[in-house]
N, C-alpha and C positions, 0 to 999 in steps of 0.2 A: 268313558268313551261316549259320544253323541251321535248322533248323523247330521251334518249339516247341511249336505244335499246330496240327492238321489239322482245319479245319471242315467239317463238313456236304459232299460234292463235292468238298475241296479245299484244297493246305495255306497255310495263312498263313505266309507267310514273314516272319520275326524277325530280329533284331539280340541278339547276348547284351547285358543289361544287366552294367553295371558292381555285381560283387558290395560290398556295405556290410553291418555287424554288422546282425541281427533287434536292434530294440527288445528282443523273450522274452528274449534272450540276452545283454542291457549289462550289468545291474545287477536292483535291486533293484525294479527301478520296471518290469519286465519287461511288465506288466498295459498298460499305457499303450497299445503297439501291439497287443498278443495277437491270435491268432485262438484262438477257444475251439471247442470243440464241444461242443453242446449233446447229451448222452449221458440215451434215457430208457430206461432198462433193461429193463423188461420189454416192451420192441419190439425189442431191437435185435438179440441172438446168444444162442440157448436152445443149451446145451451138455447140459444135464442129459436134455432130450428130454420135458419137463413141459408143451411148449407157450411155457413163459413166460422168457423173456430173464433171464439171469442175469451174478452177476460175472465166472464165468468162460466164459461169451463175450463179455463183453469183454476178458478177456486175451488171449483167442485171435485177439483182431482189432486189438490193438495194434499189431503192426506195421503192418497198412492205416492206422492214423489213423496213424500215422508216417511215412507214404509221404503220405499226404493232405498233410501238413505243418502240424498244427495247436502249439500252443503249453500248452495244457489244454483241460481233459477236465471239463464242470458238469455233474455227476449230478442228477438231479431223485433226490426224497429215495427213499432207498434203503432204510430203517427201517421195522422192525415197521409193521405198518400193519391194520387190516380190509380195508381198499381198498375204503374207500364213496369218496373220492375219489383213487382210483389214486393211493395214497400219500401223499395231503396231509392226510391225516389220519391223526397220527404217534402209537404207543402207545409209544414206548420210544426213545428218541434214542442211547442209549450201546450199539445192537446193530443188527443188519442184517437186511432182512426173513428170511424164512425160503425163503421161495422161490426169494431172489436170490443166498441163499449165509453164510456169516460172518462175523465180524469181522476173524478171521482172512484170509481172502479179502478182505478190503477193506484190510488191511494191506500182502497182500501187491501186487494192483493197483496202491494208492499208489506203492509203492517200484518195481515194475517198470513201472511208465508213468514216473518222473521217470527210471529208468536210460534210456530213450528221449528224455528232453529234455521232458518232458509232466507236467507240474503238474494238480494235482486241485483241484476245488471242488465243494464238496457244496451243497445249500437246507440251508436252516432255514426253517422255519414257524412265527414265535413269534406269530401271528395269536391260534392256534387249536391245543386239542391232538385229539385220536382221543378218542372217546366211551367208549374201552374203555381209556386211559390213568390209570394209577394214583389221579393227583389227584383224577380227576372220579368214578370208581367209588367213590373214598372220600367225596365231595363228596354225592353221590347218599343215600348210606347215613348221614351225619353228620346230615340236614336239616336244616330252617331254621332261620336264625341262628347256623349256626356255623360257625367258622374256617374250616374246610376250605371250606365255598364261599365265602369272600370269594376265594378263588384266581380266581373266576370270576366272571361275571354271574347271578345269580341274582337274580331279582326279584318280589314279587309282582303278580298281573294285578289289571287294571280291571271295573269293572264288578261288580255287587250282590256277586255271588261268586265275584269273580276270575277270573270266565271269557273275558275279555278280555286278547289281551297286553298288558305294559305300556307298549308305546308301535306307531306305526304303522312302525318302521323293516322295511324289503324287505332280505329277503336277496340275492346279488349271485347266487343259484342260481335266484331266483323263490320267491315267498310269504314269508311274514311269517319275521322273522330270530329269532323264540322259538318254542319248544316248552315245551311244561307238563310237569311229572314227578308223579308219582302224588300226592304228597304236596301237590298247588295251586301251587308255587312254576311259574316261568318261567326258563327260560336261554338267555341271546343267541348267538347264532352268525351269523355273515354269512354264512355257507357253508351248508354242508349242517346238518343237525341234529344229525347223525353229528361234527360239526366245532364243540363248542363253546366260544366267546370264552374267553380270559384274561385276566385284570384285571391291567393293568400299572401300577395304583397297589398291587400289593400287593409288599413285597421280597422275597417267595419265590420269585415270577415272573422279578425280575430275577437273582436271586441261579443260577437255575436255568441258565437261559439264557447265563450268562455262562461256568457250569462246563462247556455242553455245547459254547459254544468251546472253553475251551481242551482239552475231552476228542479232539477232533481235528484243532485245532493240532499239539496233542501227537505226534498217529501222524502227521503228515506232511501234511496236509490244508493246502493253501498259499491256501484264501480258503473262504467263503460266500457265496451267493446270497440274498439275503434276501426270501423269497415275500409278496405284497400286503407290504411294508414300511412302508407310508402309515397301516394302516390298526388301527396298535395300541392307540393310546389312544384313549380314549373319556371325551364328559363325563358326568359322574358325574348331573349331572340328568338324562341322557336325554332332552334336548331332541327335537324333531323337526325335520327336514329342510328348513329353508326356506328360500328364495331370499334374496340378498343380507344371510345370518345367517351366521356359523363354522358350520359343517361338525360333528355332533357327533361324528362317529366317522372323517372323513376329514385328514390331513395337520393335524394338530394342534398347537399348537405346544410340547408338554411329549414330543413324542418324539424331538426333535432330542439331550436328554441322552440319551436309552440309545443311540444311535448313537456319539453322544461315548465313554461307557464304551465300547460295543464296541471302537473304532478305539484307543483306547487301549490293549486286550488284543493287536490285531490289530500295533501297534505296537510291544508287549515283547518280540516273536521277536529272534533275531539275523539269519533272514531275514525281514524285516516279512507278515504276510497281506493277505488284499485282501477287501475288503466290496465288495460289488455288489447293489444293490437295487434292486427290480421296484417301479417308481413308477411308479406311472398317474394325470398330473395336468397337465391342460390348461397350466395356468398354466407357463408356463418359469423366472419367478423363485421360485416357489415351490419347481419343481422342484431348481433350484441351488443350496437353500438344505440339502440333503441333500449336498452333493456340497463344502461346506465343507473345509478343510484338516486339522480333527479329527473329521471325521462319516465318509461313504462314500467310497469310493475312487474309484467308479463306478457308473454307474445306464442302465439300457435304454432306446434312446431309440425308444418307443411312435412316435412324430411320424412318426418317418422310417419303421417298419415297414407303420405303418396308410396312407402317403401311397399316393396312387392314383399311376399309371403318366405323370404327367403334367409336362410341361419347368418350367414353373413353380412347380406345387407342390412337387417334389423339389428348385428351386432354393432357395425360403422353406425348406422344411425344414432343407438342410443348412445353409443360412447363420443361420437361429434358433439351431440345435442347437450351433453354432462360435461364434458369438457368445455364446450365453449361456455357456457352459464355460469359455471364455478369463478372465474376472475369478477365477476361483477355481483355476485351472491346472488342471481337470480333463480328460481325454481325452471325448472324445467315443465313445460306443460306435455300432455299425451294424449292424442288425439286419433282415434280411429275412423271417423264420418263428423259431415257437417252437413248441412242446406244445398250444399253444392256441389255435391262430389257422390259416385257410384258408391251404393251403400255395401258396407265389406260382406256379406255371404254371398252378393253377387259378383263385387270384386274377387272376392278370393278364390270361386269356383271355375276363373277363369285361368288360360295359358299362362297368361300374361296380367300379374295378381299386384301390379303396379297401375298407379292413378295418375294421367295429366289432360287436362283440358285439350291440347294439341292432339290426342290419341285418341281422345273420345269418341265412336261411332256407334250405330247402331247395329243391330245382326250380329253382334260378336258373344258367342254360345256361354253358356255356365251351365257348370254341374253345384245345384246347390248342396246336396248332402254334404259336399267336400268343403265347397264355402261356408258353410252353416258352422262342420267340425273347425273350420281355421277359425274362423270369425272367433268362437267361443274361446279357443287356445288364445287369441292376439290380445282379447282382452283383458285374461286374466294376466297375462306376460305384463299389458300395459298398466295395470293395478297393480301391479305388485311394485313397479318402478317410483323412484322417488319424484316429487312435484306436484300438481297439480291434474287430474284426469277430468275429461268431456266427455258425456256420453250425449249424443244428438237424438231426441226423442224417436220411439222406437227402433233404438240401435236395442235396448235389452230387451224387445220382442224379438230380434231376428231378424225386422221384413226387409226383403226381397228390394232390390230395382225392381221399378213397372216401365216395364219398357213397350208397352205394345196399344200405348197410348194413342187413339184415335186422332188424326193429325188435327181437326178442326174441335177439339179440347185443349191442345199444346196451349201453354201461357207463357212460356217461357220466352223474352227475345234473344236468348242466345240460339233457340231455336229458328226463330224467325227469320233473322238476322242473315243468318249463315245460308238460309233459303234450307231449311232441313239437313245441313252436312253434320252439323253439330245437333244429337240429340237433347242437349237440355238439362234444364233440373227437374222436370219436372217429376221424375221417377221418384224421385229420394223426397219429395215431397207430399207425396200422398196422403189425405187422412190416417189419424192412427185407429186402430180397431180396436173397440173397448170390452163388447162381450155382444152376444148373438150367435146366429150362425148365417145370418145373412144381411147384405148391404142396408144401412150404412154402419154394423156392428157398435150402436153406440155410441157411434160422433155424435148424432142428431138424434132429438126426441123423435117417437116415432108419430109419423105424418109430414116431416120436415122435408123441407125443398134439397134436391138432390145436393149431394156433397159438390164443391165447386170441381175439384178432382177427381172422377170415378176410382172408387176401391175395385181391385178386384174381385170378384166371385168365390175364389178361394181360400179366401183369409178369416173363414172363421176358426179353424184350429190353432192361429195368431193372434188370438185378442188376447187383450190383459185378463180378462172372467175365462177363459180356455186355460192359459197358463200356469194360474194361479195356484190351478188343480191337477198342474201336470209337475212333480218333485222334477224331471228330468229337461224343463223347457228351458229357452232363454234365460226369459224373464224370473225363474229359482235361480239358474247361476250367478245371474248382474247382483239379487239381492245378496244371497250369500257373499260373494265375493269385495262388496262393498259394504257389507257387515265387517266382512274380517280388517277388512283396511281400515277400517275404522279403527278397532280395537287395535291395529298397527302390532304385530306377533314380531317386527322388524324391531321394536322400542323406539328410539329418537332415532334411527340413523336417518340418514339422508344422503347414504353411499351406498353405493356397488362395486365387489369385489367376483370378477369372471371366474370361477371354478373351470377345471380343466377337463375337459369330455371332448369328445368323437366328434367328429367333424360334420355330425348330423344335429346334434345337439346342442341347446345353448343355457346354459345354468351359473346361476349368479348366485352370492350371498348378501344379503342384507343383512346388517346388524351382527349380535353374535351367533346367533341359532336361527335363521330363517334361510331357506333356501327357493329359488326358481328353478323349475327344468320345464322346457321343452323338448319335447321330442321330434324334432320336422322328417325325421327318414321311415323307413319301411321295416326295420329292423326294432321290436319292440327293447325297452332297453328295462332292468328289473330296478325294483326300487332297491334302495341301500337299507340293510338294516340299522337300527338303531334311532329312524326316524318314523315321525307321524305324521301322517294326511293331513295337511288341514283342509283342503279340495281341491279336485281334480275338474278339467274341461269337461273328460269324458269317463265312463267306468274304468278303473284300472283289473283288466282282464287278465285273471289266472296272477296277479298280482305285478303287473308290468305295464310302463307307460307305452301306447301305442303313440300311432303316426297323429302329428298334429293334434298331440296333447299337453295341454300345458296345467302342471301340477305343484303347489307349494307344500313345502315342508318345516317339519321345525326338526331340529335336529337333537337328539340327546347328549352329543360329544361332539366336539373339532372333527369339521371335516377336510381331511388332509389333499382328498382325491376326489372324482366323483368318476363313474365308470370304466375306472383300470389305467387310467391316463396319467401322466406325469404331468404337474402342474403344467400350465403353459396355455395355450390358443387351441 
């Protein structure tokens, strides 16, 4: 018997599981089980002392994601930018912001993150380019009716004297998705205004895009994330947005060919790449129809990250999410937090433990101790599940939203935008805390220019040097717990079979002997005999899992039953 990790008062004692190959490590096809981290760089390790996160602290903290035990490393775009959308608005794709470092540095990153076993994936944003990118400065100056803006949307407005946009589409930032240029014309952007459309019936667009694959295939770059990926084509009348009509600008169906080309490029390596697209779309067969055999490799499963903290709906999710994936032999991805979205111990602390953009306000309360216990349960639930897992930097510290963000710091334009209705990303973006006990915990040498983000004041019991030395924090669960996945106590399976339990509880088998329980009710539930710990969220007290605990097991013998229930739901 070992300990593998010590919770909260006290250690959980384990069973070593039976080591088996990582998925990362079979073959080719390595993406299928991955744990990725989600790496946003200007929060994560300022080396330079600028304030802002660079590539060389992330070198310098490669060994930590080494020890974390992650498999690759998705940069949120790292390229020239204005940063009216903190880098999603890209001027130059074939270089490296300036802030962050060079090309050179991103070369050498590549190479010394895969000497550590750690594969690199970059975005692409072929949405939309940077208002300050070559095309469109030329597009602007060409005016109307020529070439260079047919790259784009350019249109003219409605109304006596065109002083009307040309149609009523909402940008996804708030307010209307055109802007006028001096000359009367209109140009569409979904995003920001700073972020204008590109016309993907034009072949310069594809022709462009395709070379900026393979411009970092080439240096070593082993996939793309592909940002809003739903949301490239558009039809050419500009219809408007109306119920039970196609979609004129969403999930289209003339964008499943550039996916096709893509996968085909991602296909010619002699190690294959991996396309991963951010699709946001109710529909689940529509979603699958991305996830094709010649289209994406894999896609983010929104369902599972937005499900609120609840036994049934996390059971619909993962079995929609398995279901739908299995016809086309796709992995399933698991996603708790990204760049954009309420981070889960302060999502979870709340009423209302569900995620949407539409919802999002400010002043809405949390109790973190309770979001802290789900968060840790959600994630051992979602490691244990078969596919591919994302942890988004400083999910396996714990931190908190910062919600109380000084308004004239905000950077966010969804904040802007919306005139303050919408508070933003900027919470979930914070520097991360590296060791200290007071600001900037380690981002930045000390003497460095203020972090671009204020950390809080609080956060030195959250650094990575705080943690390390605590058996009971986060950051000891994430590692243990993607230890164990690694070694996979599941074998090869890549199935889940629901064990029958109490309508509080939700427990699955993988494989022959491994089991998941959660616990979500008030009533502690006793462990079965005959099984071992491999780890637990939290201490199992007086030998029972309590509320919002989630615990894996290996089994000694067939389990027929799991807490007095007759197989079933």
């Amino acid at each position: 018997m070992i300990c593998r990790v010590c919770n909260r008062g006290g250690p959980v004692t384990v069973t070593e599981a039976q080591p088996a190959q990582s998925p990362a490590d079979a073959d080719s096809r390595w993406w299928r089980g991955a744990v990725v981290y989600q790496v946003y760089v200007r929060s994560f390790c300022d080396a330079s002392g600028d304030g802002i996160g660079d590539l060389a602290g992330v070198r310098a903290q490669l060994p930590y994601l080494g020890e974390l035990g992650v498999d690759a490393l998705w940069f949120n775009p790292w390229y020239p930018s204005p940063q009216a959308d903190t880098g999603y608005d890209i001027s130059d794709y074939r270089a490296i912001e300036p802030d962050f470092g060079t090309l050179a540095e991103a070369e050498q990153l590549i190479a010394e993150a895969r000497a550590l076993g750690i594969r690199t994936i970059v975005d692409i944003v072929p949405n939309h380019v940077s208002r300050e990118h070559p095309w469109f400065r030329q597009a602007l100056l060409a005016g109307p009716g020529s070439p260079e803006r047919e790259q784009f949307w350019f249109r003219p407005g409605r109304g006596t004297y065109g002083e009307l946009p040309p149609n009523e589409w909402q940008s996804i930032f708030g307010g209307s998705a055109w802007t006028r240029v001096p000359d009367g014309e209109w140009y569409l952007h979904l995003f920001a205004p700073e972020q204008p459309d590109l016309n993907w019936a034009h072949p310069d667009v594809w022709a462009e895009h395709e070379d900026v694959l393979r411009f970092w295939f080439d240096r070593g770059v082993s996939g793309f994330r592909i940002d809003s990926a739903a949301l490239l084509v558009k039809d050419p009348e500009l219809a408007e947005v109306r119920d039970r009509a196609p979609h004129p600008f969403l999930d289209r169906d003339a964008i499943h060919e550039i996916y096709r080309r893509w996968r085909a490029i991602a296909d010619s390596y002699d190690e294959p790449r991996v396309l991963v697209g951010e699709v946001w779309l109710d529909d689940a067969e529509r979603l699958i129809r991305y996830l094709r055999p010649d289209e994406l490799h894999t896609a983010f499963n929104f369902d599972f990250l937005s499900c609120p903290w609840d036994r049934e709906k996390l059971r619909g999710s993962i079995e929609s999410a398995l279901a739908a994936h299995a016809p086309v032999d796709a992995p399933a991805t698991w996603v708790l937090s990204n760049h954009d979205v309420t981070r889960p111990v302060t999502r979870y602390g709340r009423e209302d433990t569900s995620f949407s953009f539409a919802a999002k306000r400010e002043g809405v309360p949390t109790e973190l101790a309770r979001g802290t216990r789900r968060a840790r349960a959600a994630a051992l639930l979602a490691m244990a599940l078969p596919g591919s897992f994302y942890v988004y930097q400083g999910e396996e510290l714990g931190l908190p939203e910062v919600e109380d963000i000084p308004h004239d710091r905000r950077r966010d334009p969804m904040w802007h935008r919306s005139n303050g209705v919408d508070p933003g990303r900027d919470g979930c973006r914070i520097p991360l805390p590296w060791s200290g006990r007071t600001r900037p915990y380690g981002f930045s040498p000390a003497g460095a220019t203020p972090s671009w983000l204020e950390q809080p004041a609080n956060w030195g019991p959250l650094t990575v040097e705080a943690q390390t030395h605590d058996a009971g924090s986060m950051l000891a669960l994430y590692r243990a717990g993607l230890r164990l996945r690694r070694e996979a106590p599941w074998g090869a399976s890549t199935e889940i079979s629901w064990l029958p339990s109490s309508d509080s509880v939700l427990a699955f088998r993988r494989g022959e002997r491994f089991v998941c329980v959660v616990n979500f009710g008030p009533e502690p539930i006793p462990l079965l005999p005959g099984h071992d710990v491999l780890i637990a969220s939290e201490e199992l007290e007086g030998g029972a899992v309590h509320q919002d605990t989630t615990i894996w097991l290996r089994q000694a013998h067939h389990l027929d039953q799991f807490n007095g229930k007759e197989r079933g739901r």
